[in-house]
C-alpha positions as CSV (number, residue, x, y, z in Angstrom):
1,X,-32.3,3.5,9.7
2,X,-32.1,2.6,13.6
3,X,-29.2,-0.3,12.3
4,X,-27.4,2.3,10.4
5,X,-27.3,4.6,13.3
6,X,-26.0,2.1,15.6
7,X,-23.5,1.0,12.8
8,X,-22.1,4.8,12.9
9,X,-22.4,4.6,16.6
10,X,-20.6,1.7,17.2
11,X,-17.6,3.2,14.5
12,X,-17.6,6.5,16.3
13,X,-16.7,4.2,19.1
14,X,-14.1,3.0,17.2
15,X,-12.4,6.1,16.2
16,X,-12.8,7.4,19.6
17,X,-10.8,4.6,21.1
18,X,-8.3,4.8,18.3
19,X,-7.7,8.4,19.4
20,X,-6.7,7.8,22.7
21,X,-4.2,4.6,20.7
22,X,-6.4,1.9,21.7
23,X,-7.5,-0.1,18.4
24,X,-10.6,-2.2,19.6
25,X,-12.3,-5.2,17.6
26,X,-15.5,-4.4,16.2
27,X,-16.9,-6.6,19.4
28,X,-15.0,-4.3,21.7
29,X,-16.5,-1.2,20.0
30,X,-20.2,-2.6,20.3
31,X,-19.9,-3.6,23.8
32,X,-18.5,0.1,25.3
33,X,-21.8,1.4,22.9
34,X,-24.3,-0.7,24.7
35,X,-22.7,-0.2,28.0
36,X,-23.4,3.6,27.6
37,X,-26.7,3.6,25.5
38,X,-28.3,0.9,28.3
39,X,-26.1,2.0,31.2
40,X,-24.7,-1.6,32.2
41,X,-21.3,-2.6,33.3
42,X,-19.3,-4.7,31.6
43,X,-17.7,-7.5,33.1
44,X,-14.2,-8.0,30.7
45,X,-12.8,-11.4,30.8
46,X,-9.5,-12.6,29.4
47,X,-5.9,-13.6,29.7
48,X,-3.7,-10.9,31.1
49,X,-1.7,-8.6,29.2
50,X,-4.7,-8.0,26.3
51,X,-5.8,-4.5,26.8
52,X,-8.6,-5.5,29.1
53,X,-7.2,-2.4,32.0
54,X,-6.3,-0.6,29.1
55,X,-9.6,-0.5,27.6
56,X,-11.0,1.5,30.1
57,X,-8.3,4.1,30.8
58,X,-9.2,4.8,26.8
59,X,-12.7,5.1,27.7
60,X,-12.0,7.4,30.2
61,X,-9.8,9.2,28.5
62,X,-12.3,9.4,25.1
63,X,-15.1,10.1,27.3
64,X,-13.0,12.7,29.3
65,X,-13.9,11.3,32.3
66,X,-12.0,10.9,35.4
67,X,-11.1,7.1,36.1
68,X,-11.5,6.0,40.0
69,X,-9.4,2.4,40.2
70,X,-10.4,0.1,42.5
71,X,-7.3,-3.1,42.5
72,X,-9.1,-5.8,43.8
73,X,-7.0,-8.2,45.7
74,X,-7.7,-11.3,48.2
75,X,-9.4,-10.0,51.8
76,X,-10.6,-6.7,50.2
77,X,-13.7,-5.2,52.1
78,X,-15.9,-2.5,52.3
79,X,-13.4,-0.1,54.8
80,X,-10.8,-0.3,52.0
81,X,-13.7,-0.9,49.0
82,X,-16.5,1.5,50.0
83,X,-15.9,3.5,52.8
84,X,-14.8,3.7,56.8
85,X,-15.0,6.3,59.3
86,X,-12.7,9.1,59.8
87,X,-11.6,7.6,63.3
88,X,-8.9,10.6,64.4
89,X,-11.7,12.6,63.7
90,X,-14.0,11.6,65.7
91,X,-11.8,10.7,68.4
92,X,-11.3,15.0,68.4
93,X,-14.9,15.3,68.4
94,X,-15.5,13.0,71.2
95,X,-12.9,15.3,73.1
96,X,-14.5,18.3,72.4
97,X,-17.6,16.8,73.4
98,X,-16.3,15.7,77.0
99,X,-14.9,19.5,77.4
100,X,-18.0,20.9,76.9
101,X,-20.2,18.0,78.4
102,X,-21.1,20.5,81.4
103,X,-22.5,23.1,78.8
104,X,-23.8,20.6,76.6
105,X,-26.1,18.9,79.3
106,X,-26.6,22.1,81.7
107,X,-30.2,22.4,81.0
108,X,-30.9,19.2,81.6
109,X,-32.8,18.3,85.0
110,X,-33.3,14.3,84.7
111,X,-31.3,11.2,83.6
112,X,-33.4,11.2,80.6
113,X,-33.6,14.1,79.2
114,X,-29.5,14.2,79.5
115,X,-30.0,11.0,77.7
116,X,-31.9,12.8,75.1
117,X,-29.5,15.5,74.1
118,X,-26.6,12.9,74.4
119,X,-28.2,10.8,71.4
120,X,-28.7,13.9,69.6
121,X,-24.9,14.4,69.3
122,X,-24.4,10.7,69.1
123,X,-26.0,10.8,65.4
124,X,-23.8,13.7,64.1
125,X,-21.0,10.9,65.1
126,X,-22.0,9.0,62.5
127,X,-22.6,11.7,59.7
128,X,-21.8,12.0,56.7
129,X,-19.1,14.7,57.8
130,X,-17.1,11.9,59.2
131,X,-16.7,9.2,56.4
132,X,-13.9,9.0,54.3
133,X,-14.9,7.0,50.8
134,X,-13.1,5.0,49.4
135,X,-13.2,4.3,45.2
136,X,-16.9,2.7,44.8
137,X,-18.6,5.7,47.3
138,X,-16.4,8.5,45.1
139,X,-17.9,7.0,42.3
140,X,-21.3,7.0,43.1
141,X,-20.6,10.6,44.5
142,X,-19.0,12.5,41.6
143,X,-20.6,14.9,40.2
144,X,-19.9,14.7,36.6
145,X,-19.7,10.9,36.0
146,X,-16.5,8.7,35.7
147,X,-15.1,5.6,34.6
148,X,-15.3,3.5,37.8
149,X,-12.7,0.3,37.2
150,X,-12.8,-3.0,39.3
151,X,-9.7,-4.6,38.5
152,X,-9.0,-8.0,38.6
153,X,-12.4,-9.0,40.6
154,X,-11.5,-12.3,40.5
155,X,-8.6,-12.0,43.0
156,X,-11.0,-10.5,45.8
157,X,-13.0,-13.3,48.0
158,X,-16.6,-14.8,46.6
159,X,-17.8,-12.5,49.6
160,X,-16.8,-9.1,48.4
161,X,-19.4,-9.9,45.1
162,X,-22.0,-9.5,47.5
163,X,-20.8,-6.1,48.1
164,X,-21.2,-4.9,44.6
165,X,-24.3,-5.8,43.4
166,X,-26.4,-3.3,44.6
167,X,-23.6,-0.7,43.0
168,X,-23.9,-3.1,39.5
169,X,-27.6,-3.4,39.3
170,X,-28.8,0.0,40.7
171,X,-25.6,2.4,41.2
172,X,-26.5,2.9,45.1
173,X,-25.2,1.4,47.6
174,X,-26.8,1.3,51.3
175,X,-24.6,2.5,54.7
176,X,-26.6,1.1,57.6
177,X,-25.5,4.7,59.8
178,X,-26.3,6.8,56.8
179,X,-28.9,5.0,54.5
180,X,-29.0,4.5,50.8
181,X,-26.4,7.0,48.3
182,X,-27.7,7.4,44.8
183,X,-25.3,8.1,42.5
184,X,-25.3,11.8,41.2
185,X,-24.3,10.8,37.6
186,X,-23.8,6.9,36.9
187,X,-20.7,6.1,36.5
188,X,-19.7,4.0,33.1
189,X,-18.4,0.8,35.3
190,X,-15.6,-2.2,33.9
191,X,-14.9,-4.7,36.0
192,X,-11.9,-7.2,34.6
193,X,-10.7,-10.8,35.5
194,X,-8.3,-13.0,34.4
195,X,-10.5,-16.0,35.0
196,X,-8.5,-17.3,37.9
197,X,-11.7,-18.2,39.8
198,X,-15.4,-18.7,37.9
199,X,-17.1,-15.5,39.1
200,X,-21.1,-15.7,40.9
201,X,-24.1,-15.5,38.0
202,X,-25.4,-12.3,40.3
203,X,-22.8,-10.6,39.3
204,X,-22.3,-11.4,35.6
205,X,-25.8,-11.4,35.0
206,X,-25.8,-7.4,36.0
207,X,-23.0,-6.8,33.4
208,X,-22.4,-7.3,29.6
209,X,-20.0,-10.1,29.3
210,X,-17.1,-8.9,26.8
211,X,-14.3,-11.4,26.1
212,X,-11.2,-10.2,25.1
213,X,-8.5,-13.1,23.3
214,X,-5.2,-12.6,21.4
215,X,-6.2,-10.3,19.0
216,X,-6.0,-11.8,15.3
217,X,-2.5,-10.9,13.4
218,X,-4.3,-8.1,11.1
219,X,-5.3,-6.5,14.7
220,X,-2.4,-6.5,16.5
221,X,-0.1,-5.7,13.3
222,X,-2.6,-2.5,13.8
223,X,-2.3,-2.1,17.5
224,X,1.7,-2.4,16.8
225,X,1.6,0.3,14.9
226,X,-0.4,2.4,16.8
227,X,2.0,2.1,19.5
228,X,5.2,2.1,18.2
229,X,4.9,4.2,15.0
230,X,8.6,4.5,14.4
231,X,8.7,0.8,13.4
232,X,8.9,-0.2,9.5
233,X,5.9,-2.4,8.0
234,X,8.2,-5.2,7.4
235,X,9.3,-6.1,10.6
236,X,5.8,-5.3,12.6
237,X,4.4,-8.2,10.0
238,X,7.4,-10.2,10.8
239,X,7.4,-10.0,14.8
240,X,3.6,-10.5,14.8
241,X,3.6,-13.4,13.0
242,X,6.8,-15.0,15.1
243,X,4.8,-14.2,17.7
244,X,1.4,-16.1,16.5
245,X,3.6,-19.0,16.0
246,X,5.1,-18.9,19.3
247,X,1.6,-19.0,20.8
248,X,0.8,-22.0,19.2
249,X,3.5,-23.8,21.6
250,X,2.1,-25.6,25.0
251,X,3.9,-22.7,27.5
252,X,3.2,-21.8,30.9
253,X,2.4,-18.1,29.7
254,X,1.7,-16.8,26.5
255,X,2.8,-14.0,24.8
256,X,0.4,-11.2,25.2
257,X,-0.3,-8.0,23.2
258,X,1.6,-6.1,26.2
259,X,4.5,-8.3,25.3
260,X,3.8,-8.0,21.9
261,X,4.5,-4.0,22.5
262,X,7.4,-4.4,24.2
263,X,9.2,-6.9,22.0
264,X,8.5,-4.1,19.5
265,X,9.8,-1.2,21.2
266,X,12.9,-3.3,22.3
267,X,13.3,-4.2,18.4
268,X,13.4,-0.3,17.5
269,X,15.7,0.5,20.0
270,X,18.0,-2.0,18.7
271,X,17.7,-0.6,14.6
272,X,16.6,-3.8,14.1
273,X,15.0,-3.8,10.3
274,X,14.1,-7.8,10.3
275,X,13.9,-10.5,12.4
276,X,16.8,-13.1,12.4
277,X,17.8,-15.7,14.7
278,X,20.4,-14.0,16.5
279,X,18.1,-11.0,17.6
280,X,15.6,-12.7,18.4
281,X,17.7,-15.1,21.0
282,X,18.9,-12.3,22.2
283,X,15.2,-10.8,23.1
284,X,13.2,-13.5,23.4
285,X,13.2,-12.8,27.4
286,X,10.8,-9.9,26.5
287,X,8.0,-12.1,25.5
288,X,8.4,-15.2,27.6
289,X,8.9,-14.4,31.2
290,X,9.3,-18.2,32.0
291,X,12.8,-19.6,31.4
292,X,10.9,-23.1,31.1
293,X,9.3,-21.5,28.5
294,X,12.2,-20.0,26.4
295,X,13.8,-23.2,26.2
296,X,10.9,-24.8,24.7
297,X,11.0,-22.0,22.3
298,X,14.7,-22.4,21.8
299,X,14.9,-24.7,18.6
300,X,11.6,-23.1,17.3
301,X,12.7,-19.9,16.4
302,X,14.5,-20.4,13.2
303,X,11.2,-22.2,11.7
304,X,8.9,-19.7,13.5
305,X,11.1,-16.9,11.5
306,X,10.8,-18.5,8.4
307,X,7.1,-19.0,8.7
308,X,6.9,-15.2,9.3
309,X,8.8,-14.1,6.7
310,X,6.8,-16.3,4.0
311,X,4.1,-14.8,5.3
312,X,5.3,-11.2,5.1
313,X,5.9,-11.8,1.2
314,X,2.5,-13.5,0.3
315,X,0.5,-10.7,3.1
């Protein structure tokens, strides 16, 4: 009974996703269900262009949940990460301060007690009145929950993982002026990377580890389909299978499914109804971005087309 109602669970998932036009793997599906039923992030990993950012804009969106983005990116640190101080601000309060220094320490009749009232104001310097947070702290501080996205963790220093774990593993985080912040509602967090550097085991082991790959052809023929409904069945099953065989080449960047979706847009807009050499020489800048790479594609394509077609007819 308990595996049936996960089974539903993990389809409900499904559907959701599909809603908001993002058609997920079954692996996909279970992964965003644990994530919520256990309330662990999960740390996506894959080449770029594979729905990995995606995927959680259509949780968000499913969930209807705000999404805070936080774009990681080499020498990223807390003031720009978690929070910094409201410096203009408290620049006008130390002004107001001075002005009314005489009425502020009038009662005072020694050094120390002036001392006294001093530190009192000196704490309200460092208040919460005076911080502006930045994506992790709104997070942790809104009040209905959201979708909090690290994106592309892997560009940011080894240093800045440090940072996050206390977010990961217990969604807090401590400010040494202002002590530890609970979050109100945890957030549902997705951290992505495209694997350019291997990532600390503190941080993966606080997440779910959820790989995302080129999508098999039956998948992205689906994911096609879902995104550019106006095209005909026969040419989605052609351009996804040209495509498959493309990315069995040795390039310097594959073809992704963000390619694949813009090679079919571009293929609509041109009332194209097949593939055939000419078109696809024309357009085969849309999916390789390399021009190394479209000359080593060059004298594939009217095999690669053939293959496809063949195996449009026996699909």
């Amino acid at each position: 009974m308990a595996e049936q109602k996960a089974s539903t669970a993990i389809e409900a998932v499904e559907s959701g996703l599909a809603a908001q036009g993002y058609i997920a793997s079954r692996q996909i599906a279970t992964a965003v269900y644990l994530s919520q039923r256990i309330e662990k992030p999960i740390l996506v990993e894959g080449p770029a262009g594979v729905g990995k950012t995606e995927l959680a804009k259509a949780v968000a969106a499913w969930r209807g949940k705000k999404m805070i983005r936080l774009q990681c990116y080499e020498g990223l640190d807390e003031a720009k990460a978690l929070y910094e101080w409201k410096y203009a601000k408290q620049l006008l309060y130390t002004q107001i301060l001075k002005d009314k220094l005489g009425e502020v320490l009038g009662g005072a009749r020694t050094l120390h007690a002036a001392l006294e009232q001093l530190h009192d104001f000196g704490d309200v310097f460092f208040s919460k009145e005076f911080v502006e947070p930045r994506p992790l702290l709104q997070a942790l501080e809104h009040p209905g929950g959201c979708v909090l996205l690290i994106d592309e963790i892997d560009k940011s220093d080894a240093e800045f993982e440090s940072l996050l774990l206390e977010i990961l593993s217990d969604f807090q985080v401590t400010i040494p002026e202002l002590g530890t912040v609970f979050a109100i509602t945890p957030p549902t967090v997705i951290l992505t990377s495209n694997s350019e550097r291997d990532l600390g085991d503190a941080l993966k082991r606080r997440c779910l580890h959820l790989h995302i790959g080129f999508p098999e052809q039956r998948l992205e023929e689906r994911i096609v389909e879902s995104r550019v409904p106006g095209i005909s069945q026969t040419l989605r099953r052609q351009m996804v299978g040209f495509i498959h065989e493309i990315r069995s080449l040795d390039l310097k960047k594959l073809p992704s499914v963000s390619e694949t979706i813009d090679w079919a847009r571009v293929l609509v807009l041109l009332q194209a109804s097949e593939l055939d050499t000419e078109i696809v020489k024309d357009t085969l800048n849309v999916l390789l971005k390399y021009e190394a790479d479209i000359e080593a594609a060059q004298p594939q394509i009217t095999t690669f087309i053939a293959k496809a077609a063949r195996s449009n007819v026996f699909g």
